[in-house]
N, C-alpha and C positions, 0 to 999 in steps of 0.2 A: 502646499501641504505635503509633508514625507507619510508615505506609508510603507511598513513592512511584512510582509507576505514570504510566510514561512511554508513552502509550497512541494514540490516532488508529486505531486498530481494534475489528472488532468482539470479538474476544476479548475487548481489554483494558476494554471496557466491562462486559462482563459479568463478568469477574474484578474491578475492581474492587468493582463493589455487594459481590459474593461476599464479600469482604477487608473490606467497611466491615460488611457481616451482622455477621462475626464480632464485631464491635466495637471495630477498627482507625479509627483516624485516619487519612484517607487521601488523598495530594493526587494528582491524577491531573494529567500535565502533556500536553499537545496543540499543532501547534504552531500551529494557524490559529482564525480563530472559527467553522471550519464542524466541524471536529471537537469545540471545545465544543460547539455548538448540538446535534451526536448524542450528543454524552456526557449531556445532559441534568440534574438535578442530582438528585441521591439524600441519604439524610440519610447523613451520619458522611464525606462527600465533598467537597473544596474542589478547583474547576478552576480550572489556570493556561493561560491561551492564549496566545502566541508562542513561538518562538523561543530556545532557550537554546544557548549554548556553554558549553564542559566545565566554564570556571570557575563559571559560576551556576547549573550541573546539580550541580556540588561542594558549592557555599553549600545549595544547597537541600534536600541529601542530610543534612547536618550535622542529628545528632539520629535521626536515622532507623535503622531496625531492619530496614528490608528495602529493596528497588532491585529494583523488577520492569520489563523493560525488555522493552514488550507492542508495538513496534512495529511497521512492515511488513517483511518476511521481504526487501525489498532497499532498505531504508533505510541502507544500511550506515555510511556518515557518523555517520547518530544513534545506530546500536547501537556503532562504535566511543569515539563521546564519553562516549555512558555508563557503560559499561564503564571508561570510565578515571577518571569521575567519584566511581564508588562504589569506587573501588579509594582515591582521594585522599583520601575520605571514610573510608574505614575501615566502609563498608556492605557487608553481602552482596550477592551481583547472582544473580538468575534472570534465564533469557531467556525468555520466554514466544512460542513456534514452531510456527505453524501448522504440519499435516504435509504434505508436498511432494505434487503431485501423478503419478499416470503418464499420460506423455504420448502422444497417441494416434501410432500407427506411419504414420507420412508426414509428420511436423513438422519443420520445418526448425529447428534448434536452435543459436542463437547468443550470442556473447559481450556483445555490445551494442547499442546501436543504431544506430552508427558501422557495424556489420557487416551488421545489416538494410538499413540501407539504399543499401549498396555492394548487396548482391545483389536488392534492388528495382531497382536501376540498369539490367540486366539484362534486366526483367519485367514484359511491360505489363498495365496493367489498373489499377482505382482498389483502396487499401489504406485500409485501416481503420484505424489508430493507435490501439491502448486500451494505451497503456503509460505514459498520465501526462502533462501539460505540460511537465515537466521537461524530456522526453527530445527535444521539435520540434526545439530547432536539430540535431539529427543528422542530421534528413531534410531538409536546407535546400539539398540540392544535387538532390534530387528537384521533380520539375514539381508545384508544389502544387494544380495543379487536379485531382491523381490521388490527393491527401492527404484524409480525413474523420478527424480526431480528434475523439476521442469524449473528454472531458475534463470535470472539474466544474464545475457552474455557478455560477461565481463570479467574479471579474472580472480577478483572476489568470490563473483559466482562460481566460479571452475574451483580455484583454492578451496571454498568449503564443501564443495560435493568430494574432493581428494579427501579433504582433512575427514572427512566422515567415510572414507573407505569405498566409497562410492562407484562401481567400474565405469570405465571412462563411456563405454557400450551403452550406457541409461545413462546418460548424462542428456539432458533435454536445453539447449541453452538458445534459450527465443526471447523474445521478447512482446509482451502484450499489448492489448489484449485481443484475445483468439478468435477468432469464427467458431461458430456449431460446425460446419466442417469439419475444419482443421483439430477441432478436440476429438471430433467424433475418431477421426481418421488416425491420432496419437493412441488413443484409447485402445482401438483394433490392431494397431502395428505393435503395441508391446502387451496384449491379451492384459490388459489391465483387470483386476478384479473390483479395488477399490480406490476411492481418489480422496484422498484429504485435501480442504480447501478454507479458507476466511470467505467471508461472507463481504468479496469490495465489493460490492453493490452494483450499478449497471456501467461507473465508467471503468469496472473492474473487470467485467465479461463475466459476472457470477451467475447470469442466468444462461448465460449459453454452456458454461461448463457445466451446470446442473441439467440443461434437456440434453446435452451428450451423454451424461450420465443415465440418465431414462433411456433413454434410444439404446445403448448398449447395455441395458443389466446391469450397471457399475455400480454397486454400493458408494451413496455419497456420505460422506465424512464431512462437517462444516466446524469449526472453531468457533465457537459463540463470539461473538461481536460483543467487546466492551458497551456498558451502556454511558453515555452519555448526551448534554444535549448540544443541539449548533444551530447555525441556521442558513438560509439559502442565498444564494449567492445575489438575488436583489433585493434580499432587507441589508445585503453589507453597501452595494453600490449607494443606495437611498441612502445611508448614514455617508457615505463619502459627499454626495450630492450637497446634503447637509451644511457637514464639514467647509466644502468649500465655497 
């Protein structure tokens, strides 16, 4: 049986070994080389690193018995293309969904990052950014000496904290996910006021950045979490079980 496992999380790493245990052919697709280089390589497992649109998410689905689509919980882009991918394909699709977190009572809770940071506009104090590189041009109308994104070390990462003006001094390039420690301890070393964040759930470290946040008086910032639905990672193995 081929399955393909469209992945860059921790879940979907662990679900796939799970999926190749059983004795699945299993290509697991990522879209950068640092989510290969965590995928690591397991036997009964082939990784693809870049970039796919719908049409080569289609081609590559061709043959396939399953479409598990393990991505990040606000990738929405990718879980829309693939969804349409294994629809074209004539594949099953699970969503494979982390479970949403509760957010702690005093969070400031917005639509975007266009919305954080209209209301940082507002609010003095230096802000944390863990909500990804993607999201910097949103806070481009903020004084960037009040910015610290915290972003992955890689050179993409570096690239858009430059291309956003960013001093190279706050530039945070780690990779996750954090201890209560180490947030607490980031929090302190650059008097953070406020921290914007996405709501990844527990393999995201979002509740250890939210009690850092209590513990220092940090105003927390959360991006609302698209809604949708998925399911857990052993209603997918039991349809593999099935399957084979």
């Amino acid at each position: 049986m081929k399955a393909v496992i469209f992945s860059g999380t921790t879940e979907g790493r662990t679900l796939s070994r799970a999926v190749a245990a059983l004795g699945a052919d299993v290509t697991v697709c990522v879209a950068t080389d640092l989510g290969a280089e965590e995928q690591g390589c397991a036997p009964g497992i082939t990784v693809r690193a870049g970039r796919l649109d719908a049409g080569e998410m289609t081609a590559l689905l061709q043959g396939a018995a399953l479409c598990v689509d393990a991505t990040h919980p606000y990738a929405t882009e990718a879980t829309r293309n693939i969804r349409a991918a294994a629809t074209a394909a004539g594949v099953a699709y699970h969503r494979l969904l982390r479970p949403a977190s509760d957010l702690p009572a005093g969070s400031v809770v917005l639509e975007t990052a266009a919305q954080a940071a209209a209301y940082l506009a507002a609010k003095p104090g230096n802000v944390l950014l863990a909500t990804g590189a993607k999201e910097l041009p949103a806070f481009a109308a903020l004084d960037s000496a009040r910015l610290y994104p915290r972003v992955l070390p890689t050179l993409a990462g570096i690239t858009a904290c430059e291309a956003a003006g960013i001093p190279h001094r706050n530039i945070i390039a780690m990779q996750g996910p954090f201890t209560l420690e180490l947030n607490v301890a980031l929090l302190r070393q650059f008097a953070i006021a406020a921290m914007v964040t996405k709501d990844g759930g527990a393999a995201g470290g979002f509740a250890e950045k939210a009690e850092a946040a209590a513990r220092c008086g940090v105003q927390l910032i959360v991006l609302r979490r698209p809604e949708e639905q998925g399911e857990n990672a052993e209603t997918i193995l039991q349809r593999c079980r099935e399957l084979l």
